[in-house]
PDB file of N, CA, C and O in Angstrom:
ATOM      1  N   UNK A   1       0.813  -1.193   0.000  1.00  0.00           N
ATOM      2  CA  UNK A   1       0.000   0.000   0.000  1.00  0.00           C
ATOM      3  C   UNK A   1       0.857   1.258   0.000  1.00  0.00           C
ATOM      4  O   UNK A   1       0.381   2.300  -0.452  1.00  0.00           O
ATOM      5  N   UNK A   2       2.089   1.217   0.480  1.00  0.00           N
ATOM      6  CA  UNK A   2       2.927   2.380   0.466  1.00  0.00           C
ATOM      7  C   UNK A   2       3.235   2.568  -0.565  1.00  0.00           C
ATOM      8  O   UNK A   2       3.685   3.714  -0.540  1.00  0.00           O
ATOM      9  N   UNK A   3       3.307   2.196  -1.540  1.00  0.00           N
ATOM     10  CA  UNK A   3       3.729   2.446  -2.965  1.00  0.00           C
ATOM     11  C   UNK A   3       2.150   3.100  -3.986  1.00  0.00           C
ATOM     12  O   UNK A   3       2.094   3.827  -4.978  1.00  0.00           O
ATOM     13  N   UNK A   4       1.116   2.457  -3.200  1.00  0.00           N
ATOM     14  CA  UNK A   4      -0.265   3.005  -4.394  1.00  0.00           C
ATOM     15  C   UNK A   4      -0.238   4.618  -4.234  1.00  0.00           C
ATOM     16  O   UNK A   4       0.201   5.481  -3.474  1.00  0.00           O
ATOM     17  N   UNK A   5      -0.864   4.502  -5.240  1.00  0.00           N
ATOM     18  CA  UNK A   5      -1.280   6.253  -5.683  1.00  0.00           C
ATOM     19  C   UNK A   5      -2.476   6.600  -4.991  1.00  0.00           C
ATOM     20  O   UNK A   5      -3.350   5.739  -4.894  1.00  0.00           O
ATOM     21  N   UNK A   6      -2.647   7.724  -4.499  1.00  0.00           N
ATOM     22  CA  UNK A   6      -3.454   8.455  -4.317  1.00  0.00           C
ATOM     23  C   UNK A   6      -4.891   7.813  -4.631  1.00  0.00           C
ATOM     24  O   UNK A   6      -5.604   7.264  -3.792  1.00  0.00           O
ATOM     25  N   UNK A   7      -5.123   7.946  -5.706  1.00  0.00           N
ATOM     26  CA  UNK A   7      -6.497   7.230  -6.681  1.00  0.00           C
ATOM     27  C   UNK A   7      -7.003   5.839  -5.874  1.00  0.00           C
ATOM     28  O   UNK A   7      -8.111   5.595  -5.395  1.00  0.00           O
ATOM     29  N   UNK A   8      -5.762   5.004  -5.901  1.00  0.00           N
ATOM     30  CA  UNK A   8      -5.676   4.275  -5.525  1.00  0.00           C
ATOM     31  C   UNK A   8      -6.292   3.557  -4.407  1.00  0.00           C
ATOM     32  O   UNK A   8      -6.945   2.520  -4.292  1.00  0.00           O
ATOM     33  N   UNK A   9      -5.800   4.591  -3.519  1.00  0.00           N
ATOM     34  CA  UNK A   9      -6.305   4.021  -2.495  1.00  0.00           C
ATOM     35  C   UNK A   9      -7.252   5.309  -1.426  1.00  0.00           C
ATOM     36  O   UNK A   9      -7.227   5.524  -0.215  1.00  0.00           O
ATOM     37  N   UNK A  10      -8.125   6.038  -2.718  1.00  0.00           N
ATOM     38  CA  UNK A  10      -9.334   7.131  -2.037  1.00  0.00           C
ATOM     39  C   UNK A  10     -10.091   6.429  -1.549  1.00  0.00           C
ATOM     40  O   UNK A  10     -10.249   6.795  -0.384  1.00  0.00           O
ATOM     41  N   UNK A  11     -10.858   5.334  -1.850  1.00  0.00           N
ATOM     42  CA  UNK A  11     -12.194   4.587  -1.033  1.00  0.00           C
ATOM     43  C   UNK A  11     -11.578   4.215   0.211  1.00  0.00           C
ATOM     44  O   UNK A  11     -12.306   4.027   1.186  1.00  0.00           O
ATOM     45  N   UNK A  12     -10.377   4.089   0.304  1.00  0.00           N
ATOM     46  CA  UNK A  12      -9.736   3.728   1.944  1.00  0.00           C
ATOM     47  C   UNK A  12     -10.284   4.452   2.999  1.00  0.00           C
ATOM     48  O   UNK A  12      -9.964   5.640   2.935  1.00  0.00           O
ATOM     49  N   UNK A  13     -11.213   4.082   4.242  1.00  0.00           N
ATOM     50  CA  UNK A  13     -11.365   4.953   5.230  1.00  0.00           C
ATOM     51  C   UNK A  13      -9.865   5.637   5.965  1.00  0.00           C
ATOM     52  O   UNK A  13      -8.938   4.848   6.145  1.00  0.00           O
ATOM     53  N   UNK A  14      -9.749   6.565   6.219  1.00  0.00           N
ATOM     54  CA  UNK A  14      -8.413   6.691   6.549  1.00  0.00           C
ATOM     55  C   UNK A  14      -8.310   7.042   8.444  1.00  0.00           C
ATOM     56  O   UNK A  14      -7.232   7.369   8.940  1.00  0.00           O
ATOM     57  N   UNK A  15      -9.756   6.885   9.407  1.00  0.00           N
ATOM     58  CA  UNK A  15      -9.892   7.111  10.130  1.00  0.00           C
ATOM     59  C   UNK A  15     -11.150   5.482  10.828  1.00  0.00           C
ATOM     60  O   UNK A  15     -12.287   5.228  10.431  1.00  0.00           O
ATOM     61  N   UNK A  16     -10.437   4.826  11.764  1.00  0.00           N
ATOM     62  CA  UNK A  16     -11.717   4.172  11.693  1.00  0.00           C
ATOM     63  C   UNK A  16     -11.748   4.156  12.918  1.00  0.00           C
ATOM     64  O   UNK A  16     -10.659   4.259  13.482  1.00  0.00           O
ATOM     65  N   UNK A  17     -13.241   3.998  13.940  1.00  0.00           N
ATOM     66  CA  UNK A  17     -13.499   4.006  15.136  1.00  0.00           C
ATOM     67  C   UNK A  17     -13.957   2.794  15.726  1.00  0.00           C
ATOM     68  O   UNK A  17     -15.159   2.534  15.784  1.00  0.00           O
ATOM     69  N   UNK A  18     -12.908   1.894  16.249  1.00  0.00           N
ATOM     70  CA  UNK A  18     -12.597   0.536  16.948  1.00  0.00           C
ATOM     71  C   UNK A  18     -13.824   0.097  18.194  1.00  0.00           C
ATOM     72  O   UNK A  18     -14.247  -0.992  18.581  1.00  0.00           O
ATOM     73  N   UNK A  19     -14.125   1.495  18.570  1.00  0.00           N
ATOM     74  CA  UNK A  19     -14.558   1.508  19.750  1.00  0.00           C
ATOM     75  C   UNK A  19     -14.068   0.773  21.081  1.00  0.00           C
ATOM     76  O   UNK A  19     -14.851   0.406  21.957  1.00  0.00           O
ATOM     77  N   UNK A  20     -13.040   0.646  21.120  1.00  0.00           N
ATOM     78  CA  UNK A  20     -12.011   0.069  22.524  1.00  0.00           C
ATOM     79  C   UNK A  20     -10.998   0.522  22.772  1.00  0.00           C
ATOM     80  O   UNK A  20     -10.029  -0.233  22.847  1.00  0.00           O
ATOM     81  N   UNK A  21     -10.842   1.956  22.997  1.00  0.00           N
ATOM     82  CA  UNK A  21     -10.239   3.200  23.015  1.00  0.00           C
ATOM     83  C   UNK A  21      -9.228   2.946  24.142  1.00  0.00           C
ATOM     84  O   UNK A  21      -8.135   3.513  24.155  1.00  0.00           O
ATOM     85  N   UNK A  22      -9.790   1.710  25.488  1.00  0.00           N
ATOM     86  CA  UNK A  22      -8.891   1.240  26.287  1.00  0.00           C
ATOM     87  C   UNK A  22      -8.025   0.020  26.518  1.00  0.00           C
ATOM     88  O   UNK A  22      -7.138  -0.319  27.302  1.00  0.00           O
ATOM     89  N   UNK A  23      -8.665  -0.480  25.506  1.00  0.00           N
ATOM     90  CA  UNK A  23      -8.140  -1.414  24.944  1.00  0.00           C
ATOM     91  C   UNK A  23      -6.861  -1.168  23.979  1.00  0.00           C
ATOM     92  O   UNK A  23      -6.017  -2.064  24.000  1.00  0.00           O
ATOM     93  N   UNK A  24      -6.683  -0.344  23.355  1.00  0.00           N
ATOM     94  CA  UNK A  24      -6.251   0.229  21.853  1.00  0.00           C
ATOM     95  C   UNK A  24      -4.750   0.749  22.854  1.00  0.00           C
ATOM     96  O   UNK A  24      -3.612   0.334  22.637  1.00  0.00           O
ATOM     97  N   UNK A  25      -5.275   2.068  24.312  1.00  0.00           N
ATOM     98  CA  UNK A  25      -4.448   2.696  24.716  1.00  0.00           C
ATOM     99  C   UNK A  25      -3.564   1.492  25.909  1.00  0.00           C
ATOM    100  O   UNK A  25      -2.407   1.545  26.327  1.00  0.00           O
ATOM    101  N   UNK A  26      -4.491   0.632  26.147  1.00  0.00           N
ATOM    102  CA  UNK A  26      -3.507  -0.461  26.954  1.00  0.00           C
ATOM    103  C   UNK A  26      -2.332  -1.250  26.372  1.00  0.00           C
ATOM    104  O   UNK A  26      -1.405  -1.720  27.031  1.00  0.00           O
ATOM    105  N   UNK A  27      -2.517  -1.342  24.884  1.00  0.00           N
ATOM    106  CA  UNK A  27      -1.769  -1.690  24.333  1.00  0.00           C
ATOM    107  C   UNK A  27      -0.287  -0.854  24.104  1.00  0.00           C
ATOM    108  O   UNK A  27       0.798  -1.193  24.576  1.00  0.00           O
ATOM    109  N   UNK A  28      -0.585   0.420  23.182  1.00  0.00           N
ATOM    110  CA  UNK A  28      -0.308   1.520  23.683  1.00  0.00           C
ATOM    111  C   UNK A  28       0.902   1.117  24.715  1.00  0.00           C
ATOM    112  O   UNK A  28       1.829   0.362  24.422  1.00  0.00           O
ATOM    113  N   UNK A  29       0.707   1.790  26.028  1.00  0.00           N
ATOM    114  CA  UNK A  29       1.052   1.748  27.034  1.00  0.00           C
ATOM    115  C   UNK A  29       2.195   0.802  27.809  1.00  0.00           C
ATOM    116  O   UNK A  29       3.070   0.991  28.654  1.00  0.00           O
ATOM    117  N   UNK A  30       1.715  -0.253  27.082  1.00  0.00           N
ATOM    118  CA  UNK A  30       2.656  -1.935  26.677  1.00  0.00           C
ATOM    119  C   UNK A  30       4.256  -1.514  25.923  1.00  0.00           C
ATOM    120  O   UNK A  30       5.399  -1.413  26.368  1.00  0.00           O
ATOM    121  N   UNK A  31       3.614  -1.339  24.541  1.00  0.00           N
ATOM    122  CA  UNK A  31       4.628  -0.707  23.429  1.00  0.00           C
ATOM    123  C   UNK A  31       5.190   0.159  23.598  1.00  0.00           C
ATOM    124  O   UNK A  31       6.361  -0.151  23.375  1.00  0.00           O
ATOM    125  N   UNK A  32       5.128   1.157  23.876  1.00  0.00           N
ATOM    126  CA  UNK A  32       5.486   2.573  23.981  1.00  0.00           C
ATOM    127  C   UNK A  32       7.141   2.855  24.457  1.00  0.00           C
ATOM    128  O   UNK A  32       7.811   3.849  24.174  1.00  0.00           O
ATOM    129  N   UNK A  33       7.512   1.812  25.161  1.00  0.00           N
ATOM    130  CA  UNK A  33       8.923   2.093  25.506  1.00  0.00           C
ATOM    131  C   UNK A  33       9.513   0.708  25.176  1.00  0.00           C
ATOM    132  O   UNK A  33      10.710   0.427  25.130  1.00  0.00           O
ATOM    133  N   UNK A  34       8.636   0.027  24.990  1.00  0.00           N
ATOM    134  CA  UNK A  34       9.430  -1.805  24.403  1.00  0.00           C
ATOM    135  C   UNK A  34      10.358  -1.986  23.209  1.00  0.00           C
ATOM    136  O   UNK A  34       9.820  -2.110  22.109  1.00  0.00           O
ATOM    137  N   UNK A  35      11.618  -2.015  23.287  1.00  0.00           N
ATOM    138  CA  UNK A  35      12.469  -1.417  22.029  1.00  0.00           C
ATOM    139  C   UNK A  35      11.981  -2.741  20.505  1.00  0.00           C
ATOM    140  O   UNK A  35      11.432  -3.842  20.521  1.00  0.00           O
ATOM    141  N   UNK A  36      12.333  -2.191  19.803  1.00  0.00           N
ATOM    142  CA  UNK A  36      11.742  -2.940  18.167  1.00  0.00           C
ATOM    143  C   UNK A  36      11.988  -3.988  18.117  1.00  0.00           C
ATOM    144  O   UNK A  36      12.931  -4.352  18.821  1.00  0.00           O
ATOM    145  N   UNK A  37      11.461  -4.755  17.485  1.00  0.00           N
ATOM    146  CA  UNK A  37      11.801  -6.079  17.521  1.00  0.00           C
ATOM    147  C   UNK A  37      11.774  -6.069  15.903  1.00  0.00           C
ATOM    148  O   UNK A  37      11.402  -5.036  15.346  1.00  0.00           O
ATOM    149  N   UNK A  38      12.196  -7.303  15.057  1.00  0.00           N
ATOM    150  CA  UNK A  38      12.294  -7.636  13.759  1.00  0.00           C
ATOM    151  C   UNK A  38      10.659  -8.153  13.231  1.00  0.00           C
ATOM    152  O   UNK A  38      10.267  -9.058  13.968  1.00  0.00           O
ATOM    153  N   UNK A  39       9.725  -7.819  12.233  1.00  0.00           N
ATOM    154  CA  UNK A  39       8.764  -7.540  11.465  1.00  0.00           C
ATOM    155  C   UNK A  39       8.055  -8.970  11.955  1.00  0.00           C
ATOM    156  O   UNK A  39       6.984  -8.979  12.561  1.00  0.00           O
ATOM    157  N   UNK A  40       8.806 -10.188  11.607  1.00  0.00           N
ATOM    158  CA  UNK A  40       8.489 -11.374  11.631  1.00  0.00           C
ATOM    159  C   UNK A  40       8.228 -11.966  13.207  1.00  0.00           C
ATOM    160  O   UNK A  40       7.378 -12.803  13.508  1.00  0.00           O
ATOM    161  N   UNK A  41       8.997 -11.437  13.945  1.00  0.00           N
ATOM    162  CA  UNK A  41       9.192 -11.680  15.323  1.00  0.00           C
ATOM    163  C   UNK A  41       7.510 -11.224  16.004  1.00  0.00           C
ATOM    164  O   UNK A  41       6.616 -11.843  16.582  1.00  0.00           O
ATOM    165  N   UNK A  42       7.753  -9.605  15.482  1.00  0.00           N
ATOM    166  CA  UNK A  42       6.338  -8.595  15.962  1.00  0.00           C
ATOM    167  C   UNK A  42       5.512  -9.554  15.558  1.00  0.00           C
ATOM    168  O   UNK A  42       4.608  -9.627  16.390  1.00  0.00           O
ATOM    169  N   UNK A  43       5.323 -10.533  14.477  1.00  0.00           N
ATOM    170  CA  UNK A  43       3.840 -11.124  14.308  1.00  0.00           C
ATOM    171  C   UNK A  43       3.196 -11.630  15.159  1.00  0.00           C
ATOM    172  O   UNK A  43       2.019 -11.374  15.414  1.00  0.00           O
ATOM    173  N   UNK A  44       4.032 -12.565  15.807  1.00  0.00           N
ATOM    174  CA  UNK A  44       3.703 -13.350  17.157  1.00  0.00           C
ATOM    175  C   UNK A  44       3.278 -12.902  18.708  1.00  0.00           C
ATOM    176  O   UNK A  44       2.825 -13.612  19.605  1.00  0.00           O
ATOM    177  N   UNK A  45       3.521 -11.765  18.708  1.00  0.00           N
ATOM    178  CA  UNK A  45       3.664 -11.014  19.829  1.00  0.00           C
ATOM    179  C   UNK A  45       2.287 -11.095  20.434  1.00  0.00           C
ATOM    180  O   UNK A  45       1.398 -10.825  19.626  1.00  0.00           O
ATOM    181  N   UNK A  46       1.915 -11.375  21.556  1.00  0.00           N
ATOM    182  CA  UNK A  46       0.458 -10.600  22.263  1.00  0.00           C
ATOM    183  C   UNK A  46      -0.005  -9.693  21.729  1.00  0.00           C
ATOM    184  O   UNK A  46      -1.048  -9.696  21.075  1.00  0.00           O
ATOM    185  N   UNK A  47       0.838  -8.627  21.974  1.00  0.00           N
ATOM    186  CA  UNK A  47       0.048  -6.757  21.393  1.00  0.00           C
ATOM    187  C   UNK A  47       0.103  -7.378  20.006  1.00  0.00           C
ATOM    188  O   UNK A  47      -1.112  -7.485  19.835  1.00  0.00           O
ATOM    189  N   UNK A  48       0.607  -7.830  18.969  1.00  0.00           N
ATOM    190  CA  UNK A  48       0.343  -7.842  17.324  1.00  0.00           C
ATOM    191  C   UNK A  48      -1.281  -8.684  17.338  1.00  0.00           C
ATOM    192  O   UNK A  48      -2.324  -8.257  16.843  1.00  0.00           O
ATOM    193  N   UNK A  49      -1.075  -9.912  18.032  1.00  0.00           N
ATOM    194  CA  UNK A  49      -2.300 -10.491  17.954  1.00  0.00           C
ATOM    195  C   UNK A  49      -3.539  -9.972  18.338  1.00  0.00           C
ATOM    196  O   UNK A  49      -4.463 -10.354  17.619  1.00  0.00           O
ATOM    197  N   UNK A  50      -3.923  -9.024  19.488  1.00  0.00           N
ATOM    198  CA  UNK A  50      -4.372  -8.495  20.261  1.00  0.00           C
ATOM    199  C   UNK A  50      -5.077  -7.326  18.769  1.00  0.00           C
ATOM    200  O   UNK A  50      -6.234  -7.215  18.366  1.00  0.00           O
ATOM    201  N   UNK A  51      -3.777  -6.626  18.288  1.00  0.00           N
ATOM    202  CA  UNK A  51      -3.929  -5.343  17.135  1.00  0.00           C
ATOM    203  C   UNK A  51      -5.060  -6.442  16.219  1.00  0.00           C
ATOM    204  O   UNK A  51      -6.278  -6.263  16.190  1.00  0.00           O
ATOM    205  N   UNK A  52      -4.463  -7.375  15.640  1.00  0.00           N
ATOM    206  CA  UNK A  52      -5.212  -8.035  14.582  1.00  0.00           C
ATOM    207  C   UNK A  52      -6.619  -8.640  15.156  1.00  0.00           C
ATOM    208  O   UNK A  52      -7.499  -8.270  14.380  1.00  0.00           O
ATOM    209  N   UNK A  53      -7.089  -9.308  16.052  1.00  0.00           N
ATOM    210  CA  UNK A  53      -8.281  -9.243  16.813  1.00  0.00           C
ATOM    211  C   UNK A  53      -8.993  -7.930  16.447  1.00  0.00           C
ATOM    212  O   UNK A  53      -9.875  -8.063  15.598  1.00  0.00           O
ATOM    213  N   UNK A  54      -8.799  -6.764  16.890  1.00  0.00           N
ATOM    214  CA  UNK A  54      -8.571  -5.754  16.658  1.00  0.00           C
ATOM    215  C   UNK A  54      -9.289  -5.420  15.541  1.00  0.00           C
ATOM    216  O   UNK A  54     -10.507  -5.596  15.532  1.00  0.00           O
ATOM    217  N   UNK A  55      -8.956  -5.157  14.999  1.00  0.00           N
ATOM    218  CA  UNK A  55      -8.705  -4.728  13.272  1.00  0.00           C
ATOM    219  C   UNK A  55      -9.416  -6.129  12.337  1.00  0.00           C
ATOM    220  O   UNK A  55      -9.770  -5.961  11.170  1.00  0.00           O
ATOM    221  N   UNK A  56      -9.525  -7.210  12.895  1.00  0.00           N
ATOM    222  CA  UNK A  56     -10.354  -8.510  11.976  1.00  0.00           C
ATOM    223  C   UNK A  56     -11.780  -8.076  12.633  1.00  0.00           C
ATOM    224  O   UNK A  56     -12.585  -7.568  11.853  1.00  0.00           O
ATOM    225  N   UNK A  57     -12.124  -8.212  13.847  1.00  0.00           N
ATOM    226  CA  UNK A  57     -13.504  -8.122  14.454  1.00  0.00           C
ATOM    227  C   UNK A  57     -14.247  -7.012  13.861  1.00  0.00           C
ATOM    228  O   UNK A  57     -15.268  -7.108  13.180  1.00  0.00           O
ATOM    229  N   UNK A  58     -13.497  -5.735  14.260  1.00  0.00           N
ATOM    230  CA  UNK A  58     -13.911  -4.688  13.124  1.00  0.00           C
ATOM    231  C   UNK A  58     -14.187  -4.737  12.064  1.00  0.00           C
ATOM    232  O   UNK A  58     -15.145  -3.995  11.848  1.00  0.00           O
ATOM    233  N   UNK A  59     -13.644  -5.553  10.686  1.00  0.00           N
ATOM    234  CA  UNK A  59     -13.814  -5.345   9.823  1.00  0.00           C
ATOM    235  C   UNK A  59     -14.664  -6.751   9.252  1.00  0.00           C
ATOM    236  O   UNK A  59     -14.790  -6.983   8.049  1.00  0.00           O
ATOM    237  N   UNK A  60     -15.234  -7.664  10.376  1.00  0.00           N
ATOM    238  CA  UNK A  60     -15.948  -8.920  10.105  1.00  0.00           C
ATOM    239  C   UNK A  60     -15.261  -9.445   9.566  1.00  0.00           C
ATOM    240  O   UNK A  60     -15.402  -9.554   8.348  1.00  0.00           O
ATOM    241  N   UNK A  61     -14.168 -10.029  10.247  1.00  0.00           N
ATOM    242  CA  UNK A  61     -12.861 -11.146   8.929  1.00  0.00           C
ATOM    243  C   UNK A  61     -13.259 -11.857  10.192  1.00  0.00           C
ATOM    244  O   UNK A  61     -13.475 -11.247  11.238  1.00  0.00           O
ATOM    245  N   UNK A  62     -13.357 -13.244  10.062  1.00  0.00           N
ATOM    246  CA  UNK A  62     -13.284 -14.704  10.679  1.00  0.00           C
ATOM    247  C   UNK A  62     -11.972 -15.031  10.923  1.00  0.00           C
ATOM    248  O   UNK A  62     -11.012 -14.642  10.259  1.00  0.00           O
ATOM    249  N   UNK A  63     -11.937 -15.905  12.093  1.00  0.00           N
ATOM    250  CA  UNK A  63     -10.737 -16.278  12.516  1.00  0.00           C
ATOM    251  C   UNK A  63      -9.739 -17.087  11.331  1.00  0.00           C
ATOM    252  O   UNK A  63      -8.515 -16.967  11.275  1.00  0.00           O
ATOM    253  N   UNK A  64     -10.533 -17.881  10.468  1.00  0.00           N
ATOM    254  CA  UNK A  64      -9.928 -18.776   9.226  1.00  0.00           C
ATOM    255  C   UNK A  64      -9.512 -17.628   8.653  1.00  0.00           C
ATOM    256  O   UNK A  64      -8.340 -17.265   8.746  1.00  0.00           O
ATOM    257  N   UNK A  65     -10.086 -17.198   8.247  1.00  0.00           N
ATOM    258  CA  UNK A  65      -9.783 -15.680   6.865  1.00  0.00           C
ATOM    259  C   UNK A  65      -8.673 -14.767   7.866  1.00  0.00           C
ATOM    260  O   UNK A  65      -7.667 -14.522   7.200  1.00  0.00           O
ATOM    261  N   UNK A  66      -8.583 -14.226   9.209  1.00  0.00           N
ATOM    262  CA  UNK A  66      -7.008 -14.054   9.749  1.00  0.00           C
ATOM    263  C   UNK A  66      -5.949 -14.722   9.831  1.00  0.00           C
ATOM    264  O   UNK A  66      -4.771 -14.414  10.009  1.00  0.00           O
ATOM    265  N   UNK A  67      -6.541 -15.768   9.668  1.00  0.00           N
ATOM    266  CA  UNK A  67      -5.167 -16.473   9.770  1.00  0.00           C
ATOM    267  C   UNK A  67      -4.548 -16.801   8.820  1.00  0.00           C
ATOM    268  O   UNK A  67      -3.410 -17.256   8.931  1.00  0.00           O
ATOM    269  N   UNK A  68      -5.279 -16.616   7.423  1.00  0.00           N
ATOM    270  CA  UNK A  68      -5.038 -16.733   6.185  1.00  0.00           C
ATOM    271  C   UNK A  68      -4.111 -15.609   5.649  1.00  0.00           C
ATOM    272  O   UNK A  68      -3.001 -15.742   5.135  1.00  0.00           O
ATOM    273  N   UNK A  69      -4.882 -14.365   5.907  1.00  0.00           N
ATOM    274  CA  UNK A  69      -3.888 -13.099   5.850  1.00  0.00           C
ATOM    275  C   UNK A  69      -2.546 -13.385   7.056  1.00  0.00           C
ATOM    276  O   UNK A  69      -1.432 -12.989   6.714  1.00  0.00           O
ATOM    277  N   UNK A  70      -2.665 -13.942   8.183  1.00  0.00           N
ATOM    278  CA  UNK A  70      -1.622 -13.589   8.361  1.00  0.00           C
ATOM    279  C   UNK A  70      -0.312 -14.509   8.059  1.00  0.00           C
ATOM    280  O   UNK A  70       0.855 -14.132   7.948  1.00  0.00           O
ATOM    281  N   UNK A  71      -0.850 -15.847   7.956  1.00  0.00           N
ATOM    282  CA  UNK A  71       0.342 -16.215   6.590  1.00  0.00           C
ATOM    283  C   UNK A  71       0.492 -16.185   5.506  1.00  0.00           C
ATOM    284  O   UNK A  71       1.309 -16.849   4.869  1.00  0.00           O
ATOM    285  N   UNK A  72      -0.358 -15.321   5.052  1.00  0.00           N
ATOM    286  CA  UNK A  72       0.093 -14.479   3.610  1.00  0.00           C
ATOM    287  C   UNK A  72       1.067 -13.596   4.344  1.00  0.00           C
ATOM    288  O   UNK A  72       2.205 -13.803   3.921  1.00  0.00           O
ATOM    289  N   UNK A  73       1.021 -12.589   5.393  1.00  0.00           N
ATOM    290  CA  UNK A  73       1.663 -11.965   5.565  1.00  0.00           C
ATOM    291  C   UNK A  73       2.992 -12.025   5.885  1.00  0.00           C
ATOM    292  O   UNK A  73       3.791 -11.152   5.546  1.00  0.00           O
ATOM    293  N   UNK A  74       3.360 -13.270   6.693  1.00  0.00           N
ATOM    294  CA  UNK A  74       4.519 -14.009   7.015  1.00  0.00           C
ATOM    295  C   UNK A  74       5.347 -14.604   5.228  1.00  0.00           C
ATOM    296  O   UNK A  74       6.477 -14.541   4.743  1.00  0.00           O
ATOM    297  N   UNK A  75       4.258 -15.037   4.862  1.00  0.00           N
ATOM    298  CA  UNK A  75       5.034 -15.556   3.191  1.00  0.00           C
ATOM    299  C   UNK A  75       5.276 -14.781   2.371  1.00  0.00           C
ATOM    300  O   UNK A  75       5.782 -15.216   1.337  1.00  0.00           O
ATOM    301  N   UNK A  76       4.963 -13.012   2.520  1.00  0.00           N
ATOM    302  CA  UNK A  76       5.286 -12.019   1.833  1.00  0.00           C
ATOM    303  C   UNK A  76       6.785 -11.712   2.804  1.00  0.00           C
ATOM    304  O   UNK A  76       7.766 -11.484   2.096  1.00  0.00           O
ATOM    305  N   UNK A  77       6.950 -11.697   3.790  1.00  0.00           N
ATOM    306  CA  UNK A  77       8.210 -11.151   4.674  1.00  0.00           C
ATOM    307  C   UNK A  77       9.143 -12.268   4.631  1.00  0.00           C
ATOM    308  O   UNK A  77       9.942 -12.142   5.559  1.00  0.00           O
ATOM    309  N   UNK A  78       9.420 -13.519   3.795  1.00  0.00           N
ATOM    310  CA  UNK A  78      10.182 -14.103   3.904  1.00  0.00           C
ATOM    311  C   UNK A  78      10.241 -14.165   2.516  1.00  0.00           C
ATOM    312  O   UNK A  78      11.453 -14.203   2.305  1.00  0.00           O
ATOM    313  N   UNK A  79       9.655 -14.199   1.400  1.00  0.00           N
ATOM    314  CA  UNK A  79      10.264 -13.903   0.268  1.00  0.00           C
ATOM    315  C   UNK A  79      11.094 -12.263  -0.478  1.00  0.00           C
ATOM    316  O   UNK A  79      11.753 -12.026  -1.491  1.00  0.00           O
ATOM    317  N   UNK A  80      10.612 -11.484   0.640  1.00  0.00           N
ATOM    318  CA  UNK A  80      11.400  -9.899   0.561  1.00  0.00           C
ATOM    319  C   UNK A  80      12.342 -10.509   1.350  1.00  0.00           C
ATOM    320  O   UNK A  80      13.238 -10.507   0.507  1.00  0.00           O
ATOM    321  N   UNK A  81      12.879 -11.068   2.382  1.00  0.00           N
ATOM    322  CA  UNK A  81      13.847 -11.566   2.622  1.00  0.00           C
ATOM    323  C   UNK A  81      15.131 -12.076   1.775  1.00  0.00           C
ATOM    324  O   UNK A  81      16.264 -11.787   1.391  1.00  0.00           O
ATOM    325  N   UNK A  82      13.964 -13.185   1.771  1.00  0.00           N
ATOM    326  CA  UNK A  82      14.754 -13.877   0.292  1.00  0.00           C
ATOM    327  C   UNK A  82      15.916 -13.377  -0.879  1.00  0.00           C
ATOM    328  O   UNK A  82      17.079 -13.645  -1.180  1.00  0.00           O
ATOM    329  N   UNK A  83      14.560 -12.267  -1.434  1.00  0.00           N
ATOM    330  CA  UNK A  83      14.844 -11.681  -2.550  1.00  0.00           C
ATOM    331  C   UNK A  83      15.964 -10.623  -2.068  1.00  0.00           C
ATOM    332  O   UNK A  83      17.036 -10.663  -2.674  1.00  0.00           O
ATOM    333  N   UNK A  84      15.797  -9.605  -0.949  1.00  0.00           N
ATOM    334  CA  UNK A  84      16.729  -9.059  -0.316  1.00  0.00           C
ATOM    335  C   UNK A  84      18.385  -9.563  -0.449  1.00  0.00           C
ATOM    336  O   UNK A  84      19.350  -8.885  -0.803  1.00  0.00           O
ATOM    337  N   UNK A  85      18.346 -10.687  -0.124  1.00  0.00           N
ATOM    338  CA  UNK A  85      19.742 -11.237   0.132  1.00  0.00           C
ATOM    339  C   UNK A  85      20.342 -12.153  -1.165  1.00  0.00           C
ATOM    340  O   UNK A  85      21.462 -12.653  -1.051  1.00  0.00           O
ATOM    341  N   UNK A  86      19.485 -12.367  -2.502  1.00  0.00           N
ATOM    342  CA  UNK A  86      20.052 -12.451  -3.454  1.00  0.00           C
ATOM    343  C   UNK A  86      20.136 -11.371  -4.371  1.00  0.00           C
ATOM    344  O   UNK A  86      20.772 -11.497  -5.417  1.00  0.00           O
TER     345      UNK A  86
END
């Protein structure tokens, strides 16, 4: 998505309201001073899982269909890997 155009990606809400504002900031609060960890590592994490709960419930994605994206997402970060180092 960092690469689309503008056009691209206008139907995108660019603001969305979770409604678990203490939930959202507990997390927050967690992170905030926890130094970085590597992309692949963050997947696994509580707070990542917690974010994606998150962000699937909201948007009516099923637990099958998250977990689907998120090893798509893992099989996109290991072939930029990949490709990275050849």
């Amino acid at each position: 998505m960092l690469k689309s155009e503008a056009t691209d990606i206008k139907s995108f809400p660019v603001l969305f309201d979770f409604g678990c504002i203490d939930e959202i900031r507990g997390i927050y609060n967690t992170l905030k001073n926890r130094e970085a960890i590597d992309t692949f590592s963050e997947i696994d994490t509580n707070e990542h899982k917690q974010i994606d709960r998150i962000v699937f419930d909201h948007l009516g994605i099923g637990s099958s269909d998250g977990l689907h994206i998120i090893d798509t997402l893992k099989n996109m970060i290991v072939k930029r890997i990949v490709k990275a180092k050849t």
